[in-house]
Residue, then its C-alpha position, 0 to 999 in steps of 0.5 A: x351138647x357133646x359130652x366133654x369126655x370125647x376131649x383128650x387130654x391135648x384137646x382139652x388144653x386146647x380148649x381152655x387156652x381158647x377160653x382164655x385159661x391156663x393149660x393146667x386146667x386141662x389136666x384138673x378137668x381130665x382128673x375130675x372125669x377119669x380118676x374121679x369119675x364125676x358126673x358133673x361139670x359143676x362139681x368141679x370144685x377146684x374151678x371157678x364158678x364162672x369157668x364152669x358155667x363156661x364149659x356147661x354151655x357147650x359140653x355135658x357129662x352123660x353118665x351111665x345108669x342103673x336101670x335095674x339091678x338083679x342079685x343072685x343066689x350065688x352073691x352074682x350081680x346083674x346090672x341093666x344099664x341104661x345109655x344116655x340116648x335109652x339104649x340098655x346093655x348089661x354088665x355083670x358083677x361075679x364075686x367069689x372069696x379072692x376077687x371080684x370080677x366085672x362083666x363089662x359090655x362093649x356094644x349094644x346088641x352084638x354084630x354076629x350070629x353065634x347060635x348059643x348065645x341069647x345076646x346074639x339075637x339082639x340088633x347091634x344098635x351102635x357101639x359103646x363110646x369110651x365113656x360107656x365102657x369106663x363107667x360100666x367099670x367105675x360102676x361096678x367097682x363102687x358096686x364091689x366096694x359096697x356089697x363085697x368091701x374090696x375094691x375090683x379086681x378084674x374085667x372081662x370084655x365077655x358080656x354085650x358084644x364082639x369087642x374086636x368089632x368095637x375096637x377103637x373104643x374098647x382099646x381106649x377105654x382100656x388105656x383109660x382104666x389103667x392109665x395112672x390118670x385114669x382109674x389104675x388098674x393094672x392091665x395084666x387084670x383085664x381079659x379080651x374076649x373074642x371070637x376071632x378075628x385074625x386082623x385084630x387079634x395081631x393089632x391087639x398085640x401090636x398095640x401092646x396093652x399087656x391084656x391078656x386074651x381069650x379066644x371063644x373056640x367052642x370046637x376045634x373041627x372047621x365045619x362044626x364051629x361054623x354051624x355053632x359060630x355061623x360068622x366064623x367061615x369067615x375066619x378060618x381056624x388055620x388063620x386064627x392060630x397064625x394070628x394067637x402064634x403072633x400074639x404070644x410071639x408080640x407078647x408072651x401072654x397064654x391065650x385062654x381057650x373058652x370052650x362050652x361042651x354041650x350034649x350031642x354036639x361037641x362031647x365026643x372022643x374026636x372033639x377032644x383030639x382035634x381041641x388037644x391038637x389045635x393047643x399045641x399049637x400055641x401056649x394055650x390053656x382051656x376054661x371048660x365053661x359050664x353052659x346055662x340054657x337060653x331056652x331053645x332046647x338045641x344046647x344043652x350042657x353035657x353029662x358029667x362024664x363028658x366033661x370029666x373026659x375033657x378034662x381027663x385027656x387034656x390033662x394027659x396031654x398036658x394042657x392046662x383045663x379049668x372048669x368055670x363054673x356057672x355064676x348067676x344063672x338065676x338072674x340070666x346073668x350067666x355066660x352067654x345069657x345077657x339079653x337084656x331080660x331085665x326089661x321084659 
């Protein structure tokens, strides 16, 4: 059976006036599923007995699961999430004292070849449906309210996946995570992270979400980023600045620069020149990400003095440079880890 939550809103009326019922009951079911987060028809108590064995006989709820749960040193949580059909992805709980951010995962596997990442050794599968991505956050926000005793802060669409490649869905379950019908988180907490691409990035803005974006840069020289980023000849860095010079035109939102620093590859005094000359170019800031192995012995994270460098000269230059530190890393649950180990 299909899962009722593939219905909207207007769907749902639709489908009750055929059962013979009144329209509003859409609008109970809608808030049992989206507000609530029930996982089941029968537990809608606000419907009669009858009308809910009517909608079990033709749709189901088909939520998510904890397949495994990691803790980390550092309070960092790692769930394994187990999708109704078997499949795994992973989403992350990342704590500190002001917040609590969710990781959240937008396909199974990942549709590029980004050499540093364990996820992009996985096959994409399929995309995550709506439903999928909303439960991840549902489930780490009861998580936060349980092992952190506040609710969650923040969403990052930084784990599993290339969102802009699973768009249609990610962009609904968005509107689902801050509609005020839906779980009311402000949009203004969620982060977008992509590796670029120029086409979605401009219809991101267009649909003005009020998401804040964050692009996976990594090297601002064309020919370096594409051997780290092999996908990414496809989409030249001249076309992703004219596409983030239309976000911020769209929206007036920074764009934040994700950039792992790595020995021998990126540390040198040109791979900071070309980055400061390629923010110029657009309101931007860096977060300098702290690298965790994922055991192939080419990337490894540079020596202190490297990344005081960046720092140093991005700050000269007046950009604004942040260092994220690495969370969970014990747990493969880090930035650029998610490879699904939890069912080794």
């Amino acid at each position: 059976m299909k899962d009722i939550r593939i219905l909207s809103l207007d769907q749902l009326k639709d489908y009750f006036v055929t059962l013979g019922e009144k329209p509003f009951r859409a609008k109970q079911v809608y808030d049992w599923l989206w507000s609530k987060n029930l996982h089941s028809i029968d537990e809608m108590t606000n419907l009669s007995k009858s009308l809910r064995e009517k909608i079990s006989e033709e749709y189901t709820i088909n939520p998510v699961s904890v397949d495994q749960l990691q803790k980390s040193t550092d309070g960092t949580i790692k769930n394994g999430v187990k999708l109704h059909d078997g499949l795994l992805v992973e989403s992350v709980l990342i704590p500190t004292e002001t917040r609590t951010t969710a990781c959240v995962s937008s396909q199974v596997g990942c549709s590029l070849n980004c050499e540093f990442c364990a996820t992009a050794r996985l096959k994409r599968m399929r995309n995550l449906e709506v439903a999928e991505i909303v439960d991840q956050v549902a489930l780490i926000d009861s998580q936060s309210k349980m092992y952190f005793n506040r609710p969650l802060s923040n969403i990052v669409f930084m784990g599993m996946g290339e969102p802009m490649m699973n768009y249609k869905n990610v962009v609904e379950a968005i509107r689902k995570i801050t509609q005020p019908e839906g779980l009311g988180m402000s949009p203004r907490r969620i982060t977008v992270s992509t590796s670029g691409i120029p086409k979605m990035i401009k219809m991101l803005a267009d649909d003005e979400l009020r998401v804040k974006l964050a692009l996976s840069l990594h090297s601002a020289i064309e020919s370096k980023r594409n051997e780290i980023m092999p996908f990414s000849d496809k989409f030249p860095l001249t076309d992703i600045m004219e596409a983030l010079q239309y976000w911020y035109q769209k929206t007036g939102s920074v764009i934040t620069f994700e950039y792992c620093v790595w020995k021998g590859i990126n540390d040198g005094d040109e791979d900071i020149k070309a980055l400061i000359k390629y923010c110029k170019q657009v309101p931007s800031k860096v977060n300098l990400i702290q690298y965790n192995p994922i055991g192939d012995g080419k990337y490894d994270q540079c020596n202190k003095q490297a990344e005081d460098n960046y720092v140093r000269q991005l700050e000269n230059a007046g950009i604004t440079v942040m260092i994220r530190k690495s969370r969970g890393g014990d747990i493969d649950a880090a930035c650029g880890q998610l490879a699904n180990k939890t069912t080794d």
